[in-house]
C-alpha positions in Angstrom: -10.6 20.6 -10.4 -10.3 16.9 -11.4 -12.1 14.6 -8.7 -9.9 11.1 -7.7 -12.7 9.1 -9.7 -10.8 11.1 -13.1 -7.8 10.0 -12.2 -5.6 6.9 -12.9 -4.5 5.0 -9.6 -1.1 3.7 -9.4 1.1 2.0 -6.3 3.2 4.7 -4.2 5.9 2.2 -5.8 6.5 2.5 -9.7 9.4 2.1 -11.9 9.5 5.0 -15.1 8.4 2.1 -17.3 5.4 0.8 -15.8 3.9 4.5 -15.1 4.3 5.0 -18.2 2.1 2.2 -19.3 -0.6 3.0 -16.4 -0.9 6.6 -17.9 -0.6 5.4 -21.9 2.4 7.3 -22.8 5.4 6.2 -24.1 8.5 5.3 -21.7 10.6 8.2 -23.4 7.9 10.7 -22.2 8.4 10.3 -18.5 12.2 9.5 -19.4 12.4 13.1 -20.8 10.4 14.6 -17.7 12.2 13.0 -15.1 15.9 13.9 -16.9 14.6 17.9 -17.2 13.8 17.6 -13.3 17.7 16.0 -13.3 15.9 13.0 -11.4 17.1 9.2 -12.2 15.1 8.2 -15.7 16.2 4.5 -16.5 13.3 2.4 -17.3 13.5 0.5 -14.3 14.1 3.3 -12.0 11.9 3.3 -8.8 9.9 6.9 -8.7 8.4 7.7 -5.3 5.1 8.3 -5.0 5.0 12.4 -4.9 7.3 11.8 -7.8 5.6 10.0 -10.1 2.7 12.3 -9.2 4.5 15.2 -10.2 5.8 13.4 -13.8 2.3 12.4 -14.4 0.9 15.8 -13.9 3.7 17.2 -16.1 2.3 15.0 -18.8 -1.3 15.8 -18.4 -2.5 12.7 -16.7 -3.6 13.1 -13.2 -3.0 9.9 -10.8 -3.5 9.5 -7.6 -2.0 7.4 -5.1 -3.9 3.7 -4.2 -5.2 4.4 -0.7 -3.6 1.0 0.9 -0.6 1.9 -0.2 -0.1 5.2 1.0 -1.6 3.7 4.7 1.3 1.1 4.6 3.9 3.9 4.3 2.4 5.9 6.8 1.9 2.9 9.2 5.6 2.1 8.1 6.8 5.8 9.2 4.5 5.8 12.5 5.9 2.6 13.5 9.6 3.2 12.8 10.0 7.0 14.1 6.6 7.0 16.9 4.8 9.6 14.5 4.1 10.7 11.0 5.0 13.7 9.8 1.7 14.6 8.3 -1.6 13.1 8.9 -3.0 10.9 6.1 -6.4 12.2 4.8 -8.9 10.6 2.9 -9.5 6.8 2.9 -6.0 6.3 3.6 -5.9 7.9 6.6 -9.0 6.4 7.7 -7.4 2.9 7.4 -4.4 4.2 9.0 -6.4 6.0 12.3 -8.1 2.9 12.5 -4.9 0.7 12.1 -3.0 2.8 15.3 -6.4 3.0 17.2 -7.2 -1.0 17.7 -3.2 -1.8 17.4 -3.3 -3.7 20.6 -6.6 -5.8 19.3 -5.7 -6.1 16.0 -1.7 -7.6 17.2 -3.4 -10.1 19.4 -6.2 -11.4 16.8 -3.1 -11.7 14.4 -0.9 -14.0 17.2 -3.7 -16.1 17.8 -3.5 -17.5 14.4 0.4 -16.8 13.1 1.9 -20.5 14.3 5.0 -19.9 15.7 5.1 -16.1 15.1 4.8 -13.3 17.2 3.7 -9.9 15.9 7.3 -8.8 17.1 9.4 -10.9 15.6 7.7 -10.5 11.7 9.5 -8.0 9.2 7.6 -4.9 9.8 6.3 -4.8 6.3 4.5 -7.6 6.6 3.1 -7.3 10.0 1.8 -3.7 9.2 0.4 -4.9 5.8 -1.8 -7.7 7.8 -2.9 -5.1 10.3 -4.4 -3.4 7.7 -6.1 -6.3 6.0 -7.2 -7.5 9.2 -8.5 -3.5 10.1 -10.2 -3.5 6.1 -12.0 -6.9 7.0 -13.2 -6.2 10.6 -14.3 -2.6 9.6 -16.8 -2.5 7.0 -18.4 -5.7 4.5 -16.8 -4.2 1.2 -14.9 -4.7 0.1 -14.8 -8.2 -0.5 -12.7 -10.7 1.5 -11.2 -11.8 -1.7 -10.6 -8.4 -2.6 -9.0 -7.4 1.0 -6.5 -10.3 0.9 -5.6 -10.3 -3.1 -4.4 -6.3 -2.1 -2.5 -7.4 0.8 -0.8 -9.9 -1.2 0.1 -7.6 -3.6 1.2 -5.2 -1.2 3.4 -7.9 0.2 5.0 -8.9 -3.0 5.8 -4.9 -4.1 7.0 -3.9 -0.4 8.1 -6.9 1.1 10.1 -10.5 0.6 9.4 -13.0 -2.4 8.1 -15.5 0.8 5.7 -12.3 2.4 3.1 -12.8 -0.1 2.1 -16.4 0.9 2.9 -15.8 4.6 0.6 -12.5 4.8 -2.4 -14.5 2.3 -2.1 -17.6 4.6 -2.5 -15.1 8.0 -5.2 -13.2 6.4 -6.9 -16.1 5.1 -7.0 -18.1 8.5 -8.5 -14.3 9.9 -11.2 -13.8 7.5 -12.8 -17.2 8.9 -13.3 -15.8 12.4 -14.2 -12.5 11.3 -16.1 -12.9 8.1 -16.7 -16.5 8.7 -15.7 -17.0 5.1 
């Protein structure tokens, strides 16, 4: 059995081209899978995260999923449809229990310091991406601040607008004053 700590890590979101540089084979590799599954195979394609899972393992590489990003679609499918079809396991589902178990906190720390936002009225993306932040940097001292907001940045700029990733670093930034005091 290979352990997660073997494996590569990749976002649940990838186009054909750039998992095929994060597992070191050439972009006509994972073409060729994902045409003999009959599955999209342009460069630039978007492969879902079982997906590109699948092609990996097809290739010999094992990946795995990164753990925030699977909790953002999971928070993404609790919040739009009131449950998830599965429940996450793992770290990710740690962050995600946590997330849905201090909503109500978590929402009213994150008013307190979004000027002229509420929780409601920001894209869902981006209010479920500094949930989890806010959740990472309240629950445990690593990993770093920097490291908590520079992921939900990232996050933001993958899943969301081209103006989240400012707007969810500036939220999480003001938060990780009053809760890390940094």
């Amino acid at each position: 059995m290979i352990k997660d700590s073997e494996s590569i890590m990749i976002p649940a979101r990838i186009s054909a081209r750039d998992l095929a540089d994060a597992i070191n084979k050439e972009a006509s590799d994972v073409q060729a899978v994902l045409t003999a599954r009959n599955e999209p195979a342009g460069p630039d394609d978007p492969l879902e995260a079982k997906l590109a899972i699948a092609v990996a393992g097809v290739l010999g590489v094992p990946v795995v999923i990164e753990a925030r990003d699977l909790a953002l679609e999971y928070l993404y499918e609790y919040e739009t449809r009131g449950e998830m079809a599965e429940d996450p396991e793992g770290r990710a589902g740690r962050l995600v229990k946590g997330v849905v178990e201090s909503l109500d906190d978590l929402d009213a720390q994150i008013e307190s310091v979004a000027e002229h936002w509420s929780v409601a009225r920001m894209p869902l993306v981006d209010r479920n991406i500094i949930r989890l932040g806010l959740f990472e940097l309240q629950s445990a001292p690593e990993p770093s601040t920097a490291v908590i907001v520079s992921e939900a940045v990232r996050l933001a700029q993958v899943y969301s607008t081209e103006k989240s990733g400012s707007f969810v670093n500036g939220v999480l930034a003001t938060l990780a004053k009053s809760v890390r005091g940094e």
